[in-house]
SEROVEX-218247 format. One record per atom (N, C-alpha, C): residue number from 1; residue in one letter; atom name; x, y, z. Coordinates in steps of 0.02 Angstrom, whole numbers. Each point is the difference from the previous one (the first is absolute). Layout:
! residues N
(pt NUM,'a','CA',(X,Y,Z));
...
! end
This chain:
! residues 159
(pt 1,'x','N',(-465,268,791));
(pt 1,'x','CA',(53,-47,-13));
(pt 1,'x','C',(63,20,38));
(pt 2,'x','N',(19,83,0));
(pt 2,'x','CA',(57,-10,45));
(pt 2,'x','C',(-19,0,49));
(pt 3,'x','N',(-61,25,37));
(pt 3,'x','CA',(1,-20,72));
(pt 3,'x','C',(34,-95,18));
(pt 4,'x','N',(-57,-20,-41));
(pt 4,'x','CA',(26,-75,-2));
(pt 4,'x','C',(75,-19,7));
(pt 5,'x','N',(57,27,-55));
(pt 5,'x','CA',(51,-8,13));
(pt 5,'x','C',(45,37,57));
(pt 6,'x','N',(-44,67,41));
(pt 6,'x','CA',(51,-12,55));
(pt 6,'x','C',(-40,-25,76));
(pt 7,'x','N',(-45,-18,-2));
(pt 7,'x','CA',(-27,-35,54));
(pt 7,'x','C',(41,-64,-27));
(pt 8,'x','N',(5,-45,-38));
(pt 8,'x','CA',(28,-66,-27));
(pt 8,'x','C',(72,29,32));
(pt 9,'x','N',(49,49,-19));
(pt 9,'x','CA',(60,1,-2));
(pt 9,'x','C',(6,14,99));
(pt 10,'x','N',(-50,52,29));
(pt 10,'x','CA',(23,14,42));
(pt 10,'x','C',(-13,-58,58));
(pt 11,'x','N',(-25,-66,-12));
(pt 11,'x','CA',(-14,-52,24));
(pt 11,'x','C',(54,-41,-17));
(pt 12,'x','N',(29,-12,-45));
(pt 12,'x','CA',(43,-4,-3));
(pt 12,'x','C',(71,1,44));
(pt 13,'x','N',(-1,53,3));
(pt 13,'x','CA',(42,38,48));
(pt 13,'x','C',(14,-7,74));
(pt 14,'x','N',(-80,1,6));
(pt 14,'x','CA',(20,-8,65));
(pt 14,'x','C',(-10,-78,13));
(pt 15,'x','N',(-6,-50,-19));
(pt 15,'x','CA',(-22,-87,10));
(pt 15,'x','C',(74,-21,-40));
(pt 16,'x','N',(18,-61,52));
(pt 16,'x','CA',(67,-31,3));
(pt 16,'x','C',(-33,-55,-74));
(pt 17,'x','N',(51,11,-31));
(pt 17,'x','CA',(-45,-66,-54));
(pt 17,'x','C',(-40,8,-38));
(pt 18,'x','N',(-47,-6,-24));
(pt 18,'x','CA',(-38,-2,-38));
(pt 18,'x','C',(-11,-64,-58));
(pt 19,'x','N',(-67,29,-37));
(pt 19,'x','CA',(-29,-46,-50));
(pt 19,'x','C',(77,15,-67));
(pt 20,'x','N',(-32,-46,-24));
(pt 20,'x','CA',(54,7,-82));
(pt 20,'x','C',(-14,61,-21));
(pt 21,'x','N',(-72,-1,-20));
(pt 21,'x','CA',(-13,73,-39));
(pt 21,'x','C',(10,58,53));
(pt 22,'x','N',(-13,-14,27));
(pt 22,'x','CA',(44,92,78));
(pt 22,'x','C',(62,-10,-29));
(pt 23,'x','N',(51,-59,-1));
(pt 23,'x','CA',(72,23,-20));
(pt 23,'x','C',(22,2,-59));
(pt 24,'x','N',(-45,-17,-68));
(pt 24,'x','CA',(0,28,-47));
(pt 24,'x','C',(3,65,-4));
(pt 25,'x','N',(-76,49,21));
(pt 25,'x','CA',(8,48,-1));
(pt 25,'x','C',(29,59,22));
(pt 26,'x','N',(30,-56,57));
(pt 26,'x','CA',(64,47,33));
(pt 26,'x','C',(71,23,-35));
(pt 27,'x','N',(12,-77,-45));
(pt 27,'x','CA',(45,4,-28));
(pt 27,'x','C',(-8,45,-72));
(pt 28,'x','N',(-66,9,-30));
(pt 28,'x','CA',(-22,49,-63));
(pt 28,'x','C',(12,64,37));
(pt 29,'x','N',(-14,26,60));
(pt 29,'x','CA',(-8,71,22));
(pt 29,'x','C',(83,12,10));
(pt 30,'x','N',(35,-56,8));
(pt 30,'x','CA',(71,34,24));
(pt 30,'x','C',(29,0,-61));
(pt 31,'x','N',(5,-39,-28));
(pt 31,'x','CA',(21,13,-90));
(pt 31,'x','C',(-41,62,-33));
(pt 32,'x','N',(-56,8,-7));
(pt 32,'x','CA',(-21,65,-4));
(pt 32,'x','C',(42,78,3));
(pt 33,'x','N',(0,-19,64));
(pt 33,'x','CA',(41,58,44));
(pt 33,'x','C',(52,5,-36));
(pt 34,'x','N',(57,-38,16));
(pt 34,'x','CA',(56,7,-41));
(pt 34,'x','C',(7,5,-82));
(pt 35,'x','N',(-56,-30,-10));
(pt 35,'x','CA',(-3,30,-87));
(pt 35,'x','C',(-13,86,-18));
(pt 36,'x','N',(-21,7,53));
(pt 36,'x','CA',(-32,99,10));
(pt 36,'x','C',(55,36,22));
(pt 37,'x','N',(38,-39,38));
(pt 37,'x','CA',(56,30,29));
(pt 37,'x','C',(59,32,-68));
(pt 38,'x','N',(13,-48,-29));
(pt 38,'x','CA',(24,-35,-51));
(pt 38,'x','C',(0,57,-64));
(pt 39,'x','N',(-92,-1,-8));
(pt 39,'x','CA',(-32,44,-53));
(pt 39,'x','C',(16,63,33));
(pt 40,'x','N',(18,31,55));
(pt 40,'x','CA',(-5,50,1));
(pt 40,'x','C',(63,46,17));
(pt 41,'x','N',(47,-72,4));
(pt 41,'x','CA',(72,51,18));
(pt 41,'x','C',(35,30,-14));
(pt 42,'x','N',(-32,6,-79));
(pt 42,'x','CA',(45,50,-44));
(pt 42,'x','C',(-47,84,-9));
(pt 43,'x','N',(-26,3,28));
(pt 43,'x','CA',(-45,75,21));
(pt 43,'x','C',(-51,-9,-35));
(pt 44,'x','N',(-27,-56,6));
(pt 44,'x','CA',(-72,13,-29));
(pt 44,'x','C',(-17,-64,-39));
(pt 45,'x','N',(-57,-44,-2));
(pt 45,'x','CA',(-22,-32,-34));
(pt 45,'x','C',(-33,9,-75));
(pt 46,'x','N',(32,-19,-32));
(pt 46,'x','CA',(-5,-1,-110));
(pt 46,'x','C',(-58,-41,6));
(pt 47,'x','N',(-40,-8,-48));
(pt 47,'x','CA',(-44,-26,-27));
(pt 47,'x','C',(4,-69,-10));
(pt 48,'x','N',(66,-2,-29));
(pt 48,'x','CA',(27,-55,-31));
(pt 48,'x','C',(24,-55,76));
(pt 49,'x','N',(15,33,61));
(pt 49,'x','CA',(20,-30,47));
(pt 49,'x','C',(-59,-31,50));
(pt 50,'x','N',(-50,51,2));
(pt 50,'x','CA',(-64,-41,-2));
(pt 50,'x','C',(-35,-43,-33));
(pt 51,'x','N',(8,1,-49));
(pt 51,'x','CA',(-41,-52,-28));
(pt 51,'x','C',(23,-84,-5));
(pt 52,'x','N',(95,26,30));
(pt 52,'x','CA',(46,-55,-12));
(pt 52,'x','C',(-28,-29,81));
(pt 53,'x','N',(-6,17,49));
(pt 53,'x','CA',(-23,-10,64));
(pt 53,'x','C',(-76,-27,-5));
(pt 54,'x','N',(-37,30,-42));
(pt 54,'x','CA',(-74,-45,18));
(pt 54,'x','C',(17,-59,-46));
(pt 55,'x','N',(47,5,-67));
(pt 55,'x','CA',(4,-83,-17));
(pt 55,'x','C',(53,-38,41));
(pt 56,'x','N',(35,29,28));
(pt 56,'x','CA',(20,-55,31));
(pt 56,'x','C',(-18,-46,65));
(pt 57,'x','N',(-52,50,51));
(pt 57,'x','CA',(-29,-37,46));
(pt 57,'x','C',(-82,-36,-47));
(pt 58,'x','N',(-15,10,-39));
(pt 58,'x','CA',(-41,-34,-47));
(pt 58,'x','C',(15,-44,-14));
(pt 59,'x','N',(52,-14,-47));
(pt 59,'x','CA',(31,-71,-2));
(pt 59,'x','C',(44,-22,64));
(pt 60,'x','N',(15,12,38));
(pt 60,'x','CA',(56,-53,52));
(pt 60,'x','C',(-71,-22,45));
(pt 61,'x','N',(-46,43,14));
(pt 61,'x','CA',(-46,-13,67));
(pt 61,'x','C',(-83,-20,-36));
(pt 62,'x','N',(3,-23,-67));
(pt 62,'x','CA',(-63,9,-30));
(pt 62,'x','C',(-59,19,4));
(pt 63,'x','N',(9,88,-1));
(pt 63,'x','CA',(-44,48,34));
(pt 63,'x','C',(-40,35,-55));
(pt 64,'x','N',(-70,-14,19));
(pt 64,'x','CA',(-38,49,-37));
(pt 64,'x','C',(14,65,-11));
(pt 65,'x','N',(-60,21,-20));
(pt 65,'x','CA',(13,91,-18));
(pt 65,'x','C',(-22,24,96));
(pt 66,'x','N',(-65,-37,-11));
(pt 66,'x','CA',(-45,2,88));
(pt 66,'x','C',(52,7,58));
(pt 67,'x','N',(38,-58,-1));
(pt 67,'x','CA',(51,-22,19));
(pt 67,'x','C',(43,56,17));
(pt 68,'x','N',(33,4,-53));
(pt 68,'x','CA',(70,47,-10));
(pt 68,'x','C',(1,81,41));
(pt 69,'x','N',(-57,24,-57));
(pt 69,'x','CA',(-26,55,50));
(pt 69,'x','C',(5,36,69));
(pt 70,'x','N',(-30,-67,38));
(pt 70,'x','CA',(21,51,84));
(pt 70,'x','C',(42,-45,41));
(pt 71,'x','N',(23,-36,-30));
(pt 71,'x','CA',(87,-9,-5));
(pt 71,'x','C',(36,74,-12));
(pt 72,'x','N',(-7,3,-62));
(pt 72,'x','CA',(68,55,-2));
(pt 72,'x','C',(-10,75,36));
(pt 73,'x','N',(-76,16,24));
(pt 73,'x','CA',(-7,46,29));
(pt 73,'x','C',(19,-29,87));
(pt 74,'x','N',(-3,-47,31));
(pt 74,'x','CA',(22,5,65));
(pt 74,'x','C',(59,-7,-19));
(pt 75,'x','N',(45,-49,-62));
(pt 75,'x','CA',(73,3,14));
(pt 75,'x','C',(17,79,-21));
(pt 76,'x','N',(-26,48,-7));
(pt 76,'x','CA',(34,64,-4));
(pt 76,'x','C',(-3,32,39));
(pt 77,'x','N',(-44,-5,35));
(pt 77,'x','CA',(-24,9,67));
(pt 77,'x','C',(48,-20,54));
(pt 78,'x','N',(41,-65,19));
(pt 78,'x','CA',(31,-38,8));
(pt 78,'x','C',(72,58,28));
(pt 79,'x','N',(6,-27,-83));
(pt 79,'x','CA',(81,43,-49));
(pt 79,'x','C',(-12,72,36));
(pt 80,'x','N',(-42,35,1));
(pt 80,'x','CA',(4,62,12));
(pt 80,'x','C',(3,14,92));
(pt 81,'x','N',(-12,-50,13));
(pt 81,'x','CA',(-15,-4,84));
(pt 81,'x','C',(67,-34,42));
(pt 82,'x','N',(38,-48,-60));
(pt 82,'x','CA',(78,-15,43));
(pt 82,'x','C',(52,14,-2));
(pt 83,'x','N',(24,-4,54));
(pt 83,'x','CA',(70,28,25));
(pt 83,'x','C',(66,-45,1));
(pt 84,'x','N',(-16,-60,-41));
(pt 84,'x','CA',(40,-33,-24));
(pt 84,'x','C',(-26,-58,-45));
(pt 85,'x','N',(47,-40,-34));
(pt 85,'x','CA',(-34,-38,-39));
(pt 85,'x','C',(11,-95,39));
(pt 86,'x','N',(39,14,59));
(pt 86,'x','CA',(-20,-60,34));
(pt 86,'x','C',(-41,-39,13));
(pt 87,'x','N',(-46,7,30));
(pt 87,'x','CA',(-67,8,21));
(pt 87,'x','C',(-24,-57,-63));
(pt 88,'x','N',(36,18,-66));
(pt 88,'x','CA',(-52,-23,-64));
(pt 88,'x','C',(47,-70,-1));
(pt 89,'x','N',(79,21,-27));
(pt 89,'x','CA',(48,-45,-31));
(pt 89,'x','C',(-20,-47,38));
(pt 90,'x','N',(4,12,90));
(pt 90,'x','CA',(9,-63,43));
(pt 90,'x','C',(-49,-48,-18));
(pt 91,'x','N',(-78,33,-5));
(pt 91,'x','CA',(-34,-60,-36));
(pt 91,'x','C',(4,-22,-61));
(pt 92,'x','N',(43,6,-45));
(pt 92,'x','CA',(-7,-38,-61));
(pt 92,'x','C',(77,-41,8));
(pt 93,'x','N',(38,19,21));
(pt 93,'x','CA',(64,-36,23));
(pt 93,'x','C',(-38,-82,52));
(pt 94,'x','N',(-36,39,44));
(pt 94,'x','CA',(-22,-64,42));
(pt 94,'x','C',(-55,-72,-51));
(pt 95,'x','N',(-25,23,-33));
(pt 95,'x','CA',(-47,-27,-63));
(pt 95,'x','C',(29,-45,-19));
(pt 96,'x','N',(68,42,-34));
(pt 96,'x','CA',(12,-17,-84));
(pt 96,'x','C',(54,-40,21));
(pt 97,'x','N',(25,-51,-45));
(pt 97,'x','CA',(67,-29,-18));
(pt 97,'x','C',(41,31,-49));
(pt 98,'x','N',(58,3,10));
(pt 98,'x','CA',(58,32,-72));
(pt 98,'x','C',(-37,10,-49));
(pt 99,'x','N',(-14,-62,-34));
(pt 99,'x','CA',(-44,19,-67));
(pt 99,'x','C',(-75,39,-23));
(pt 100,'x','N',(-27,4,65));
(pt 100,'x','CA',(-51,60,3));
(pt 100,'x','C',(36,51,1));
(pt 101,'x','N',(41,24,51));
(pt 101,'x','CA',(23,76,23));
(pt 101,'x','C',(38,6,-75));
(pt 102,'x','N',(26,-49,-49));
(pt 102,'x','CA',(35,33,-49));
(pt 102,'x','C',(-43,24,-48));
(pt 103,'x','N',(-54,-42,-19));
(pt 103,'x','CA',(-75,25,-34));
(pt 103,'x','C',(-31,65,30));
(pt 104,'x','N',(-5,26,46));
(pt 104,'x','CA',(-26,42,39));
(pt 104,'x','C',(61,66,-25));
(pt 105,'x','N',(45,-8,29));
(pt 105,'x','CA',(77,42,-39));
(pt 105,'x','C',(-8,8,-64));
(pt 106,'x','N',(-11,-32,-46));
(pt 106,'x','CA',(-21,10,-69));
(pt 106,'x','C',(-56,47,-25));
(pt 107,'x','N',(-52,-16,55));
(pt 107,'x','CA',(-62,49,-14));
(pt 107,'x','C',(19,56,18));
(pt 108,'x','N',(37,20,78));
(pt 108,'x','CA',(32,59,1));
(pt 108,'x','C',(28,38,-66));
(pt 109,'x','N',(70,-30,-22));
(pt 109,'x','CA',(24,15,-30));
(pt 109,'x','C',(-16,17,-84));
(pt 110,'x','N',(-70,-37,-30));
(pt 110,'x','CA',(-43,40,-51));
(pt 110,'x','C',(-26,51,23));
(pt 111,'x','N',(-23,33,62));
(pt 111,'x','CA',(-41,54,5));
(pt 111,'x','C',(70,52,6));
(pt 112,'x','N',(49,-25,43));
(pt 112,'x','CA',(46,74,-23));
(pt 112,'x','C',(29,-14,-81));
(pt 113,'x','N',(3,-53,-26));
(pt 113,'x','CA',(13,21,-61));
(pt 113,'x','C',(-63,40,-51));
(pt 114,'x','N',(-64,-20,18));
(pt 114,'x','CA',(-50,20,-46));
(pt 114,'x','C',(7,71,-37));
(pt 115,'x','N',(29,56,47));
(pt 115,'x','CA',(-10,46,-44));
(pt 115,'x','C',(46,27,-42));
(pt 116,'x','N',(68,-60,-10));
(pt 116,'x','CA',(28,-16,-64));
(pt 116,'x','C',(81,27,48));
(pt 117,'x','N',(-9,32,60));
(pt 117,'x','CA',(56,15,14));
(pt 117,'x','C',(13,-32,86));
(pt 118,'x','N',(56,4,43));
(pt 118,'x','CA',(31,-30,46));
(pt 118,'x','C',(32,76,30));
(pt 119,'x','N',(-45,33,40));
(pt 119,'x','CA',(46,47,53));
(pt 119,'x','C',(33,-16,56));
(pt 120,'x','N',(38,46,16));
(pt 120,'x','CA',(53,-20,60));
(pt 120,'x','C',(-73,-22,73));
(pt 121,'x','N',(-43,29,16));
(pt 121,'x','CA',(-54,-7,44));
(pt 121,'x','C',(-22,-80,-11));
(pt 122,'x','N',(-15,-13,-55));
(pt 122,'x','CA',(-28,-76,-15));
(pt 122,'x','C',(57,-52,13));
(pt 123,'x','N',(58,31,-34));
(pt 123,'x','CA',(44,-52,31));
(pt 123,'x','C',(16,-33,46));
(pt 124,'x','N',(-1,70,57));
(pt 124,'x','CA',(33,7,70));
(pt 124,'x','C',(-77,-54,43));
(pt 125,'x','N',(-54,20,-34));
(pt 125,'x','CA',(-42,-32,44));
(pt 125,'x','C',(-15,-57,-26));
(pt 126,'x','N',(15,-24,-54));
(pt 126,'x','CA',(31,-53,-37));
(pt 126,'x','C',(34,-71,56));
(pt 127,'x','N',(73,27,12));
(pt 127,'x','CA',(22,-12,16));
(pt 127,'x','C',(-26,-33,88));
(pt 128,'x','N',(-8,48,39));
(pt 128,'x','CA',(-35,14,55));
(pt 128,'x','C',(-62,-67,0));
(pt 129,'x','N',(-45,-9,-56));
(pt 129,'x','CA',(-52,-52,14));
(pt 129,'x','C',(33,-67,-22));
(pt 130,'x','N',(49,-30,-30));
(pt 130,'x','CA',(60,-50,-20));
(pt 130,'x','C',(4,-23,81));
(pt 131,'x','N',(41,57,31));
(pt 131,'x','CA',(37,2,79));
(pt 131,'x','C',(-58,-36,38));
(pt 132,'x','N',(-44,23,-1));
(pt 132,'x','CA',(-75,-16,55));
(pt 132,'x','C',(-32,-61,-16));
(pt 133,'x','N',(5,0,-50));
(pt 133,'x','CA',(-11,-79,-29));
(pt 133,'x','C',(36,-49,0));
(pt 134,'x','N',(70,15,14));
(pt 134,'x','CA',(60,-58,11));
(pt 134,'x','C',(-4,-34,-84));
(pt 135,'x','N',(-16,58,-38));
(pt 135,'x','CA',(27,-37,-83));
(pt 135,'x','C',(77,14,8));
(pt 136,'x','N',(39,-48,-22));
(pt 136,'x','CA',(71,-7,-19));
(pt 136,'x','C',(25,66,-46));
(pt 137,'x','N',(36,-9,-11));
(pt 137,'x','CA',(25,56,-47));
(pt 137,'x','C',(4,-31,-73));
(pt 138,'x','N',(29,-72,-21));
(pt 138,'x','CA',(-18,-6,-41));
(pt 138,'x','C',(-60,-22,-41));
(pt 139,'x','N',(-53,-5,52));
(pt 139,'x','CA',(-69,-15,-19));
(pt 139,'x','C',(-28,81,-13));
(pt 140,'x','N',(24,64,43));
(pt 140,'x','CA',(-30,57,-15));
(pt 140,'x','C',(26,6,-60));
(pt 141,'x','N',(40,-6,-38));
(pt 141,'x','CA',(46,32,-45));
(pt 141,'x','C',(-26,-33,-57));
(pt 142,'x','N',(-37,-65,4));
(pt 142,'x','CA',(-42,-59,-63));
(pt 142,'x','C',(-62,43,-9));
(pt 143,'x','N',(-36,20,66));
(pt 143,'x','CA',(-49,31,-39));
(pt 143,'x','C',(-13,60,3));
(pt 144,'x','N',(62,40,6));
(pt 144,'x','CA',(-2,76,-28));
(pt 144,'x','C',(12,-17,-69));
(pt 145,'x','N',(31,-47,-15));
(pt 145,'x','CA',(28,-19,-93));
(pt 145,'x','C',(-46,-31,-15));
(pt 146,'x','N',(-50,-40,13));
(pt 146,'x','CA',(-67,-20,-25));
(pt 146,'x','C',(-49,43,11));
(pt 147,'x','N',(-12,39,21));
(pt 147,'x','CA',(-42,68,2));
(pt 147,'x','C',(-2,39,-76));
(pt 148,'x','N',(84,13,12));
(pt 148,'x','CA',(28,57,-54));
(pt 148,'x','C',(-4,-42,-38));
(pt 149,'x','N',(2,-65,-29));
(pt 149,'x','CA',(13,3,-68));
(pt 149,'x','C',(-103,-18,-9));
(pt 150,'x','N',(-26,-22,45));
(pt 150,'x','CA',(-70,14,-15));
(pt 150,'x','C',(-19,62,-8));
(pt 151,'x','N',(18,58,25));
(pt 151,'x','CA',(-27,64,-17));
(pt 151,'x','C',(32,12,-66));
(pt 152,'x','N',(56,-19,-31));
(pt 152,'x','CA',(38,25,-69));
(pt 152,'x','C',(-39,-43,-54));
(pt 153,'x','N',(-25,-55,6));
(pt 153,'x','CA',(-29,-37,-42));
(pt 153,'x','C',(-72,37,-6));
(pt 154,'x','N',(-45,32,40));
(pt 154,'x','CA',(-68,27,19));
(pt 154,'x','C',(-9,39,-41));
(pt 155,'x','N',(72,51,21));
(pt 155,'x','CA',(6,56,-36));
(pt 155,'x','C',(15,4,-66));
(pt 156,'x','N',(34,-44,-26));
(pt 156,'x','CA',(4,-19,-87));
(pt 156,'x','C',(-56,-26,-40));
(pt 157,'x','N',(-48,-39,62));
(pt 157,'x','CA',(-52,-27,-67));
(pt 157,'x','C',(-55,64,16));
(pt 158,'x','N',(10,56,25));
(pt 158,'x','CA',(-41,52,17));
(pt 158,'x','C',(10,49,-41));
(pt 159,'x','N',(60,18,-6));
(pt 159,'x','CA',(23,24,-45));
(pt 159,'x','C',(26,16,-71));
! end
């Protein structure tokens, strides 16, 4: 199966265009990425930050377990292999309209909230994927506050 997904991705790559499902999965592997990026900028990926990452490309991309799987092993693969996060933003900026990239910003912004806290690292790169995405400031700022008050509500009926 992952061979499958990087013969699929690396075809991709190199062919101007593509089918729907090639730019679907282009667009799951670059959200991926940045969700790993994301999960991992505070020195290390929690439990809790993983698991917030396989539900959320589960529900936004309606991905099996089969599915999901070697997804998140090439997007770590990915994450661990770039030297910037351009490469990713530019394709989901080119995709999406405002109201995707602010949905997409939201999913960001549960995985750095997931493990109940907001470091200066998550912020900064926070901030940084807003910029690359051409989210506004007051659209970043809606769903860092719809994030947080979804993680404060999570955390109360959990608790």
């Amino acid at each position: 199966m992952l061979k499958h997904w990087r013969e699929l991705f690396g075809a991709v790559q190199s062919a101007v265009g593509g089918t729907a499902e090639q730019e679907n999965h282009r667009l799951q592997l670059a959200t991926a990425v940045l969700l790993i990026e994301i999960m991992q900028s505070d020195s290390g990926a929690s439990e809790v930050e993983v698991s917030t990452v396989e539900r959320l490309l589960r529900e936004r991309f309606d991905l099996t377990a089969d599915e999901l799987a070697p997804l998140m092993l090439l997007a770590r693969s990915r994450q661990e292999a770039a030297h910037d996060l351009h490469a990713f933003t530019s394709q989901l900026h080119a995709a999406f309209d405002a109201a995707e990239k602010q949905r997409i910003m939201e999913m960001f912004w549960q995985v750095a909230y997931a493990d109940g806290k907001l470091d200066d690292h998550e912020h900064h790169l926070m901030r940084k994927l807003g910029d690359l995405l051409h989210v506004g400031h007051a659209a970043f700022i809606g769903t860092k506050l719809r994030a947080a008050a979804a993680q404060k509500t999570s955390s109360e009926t959990q608790g």
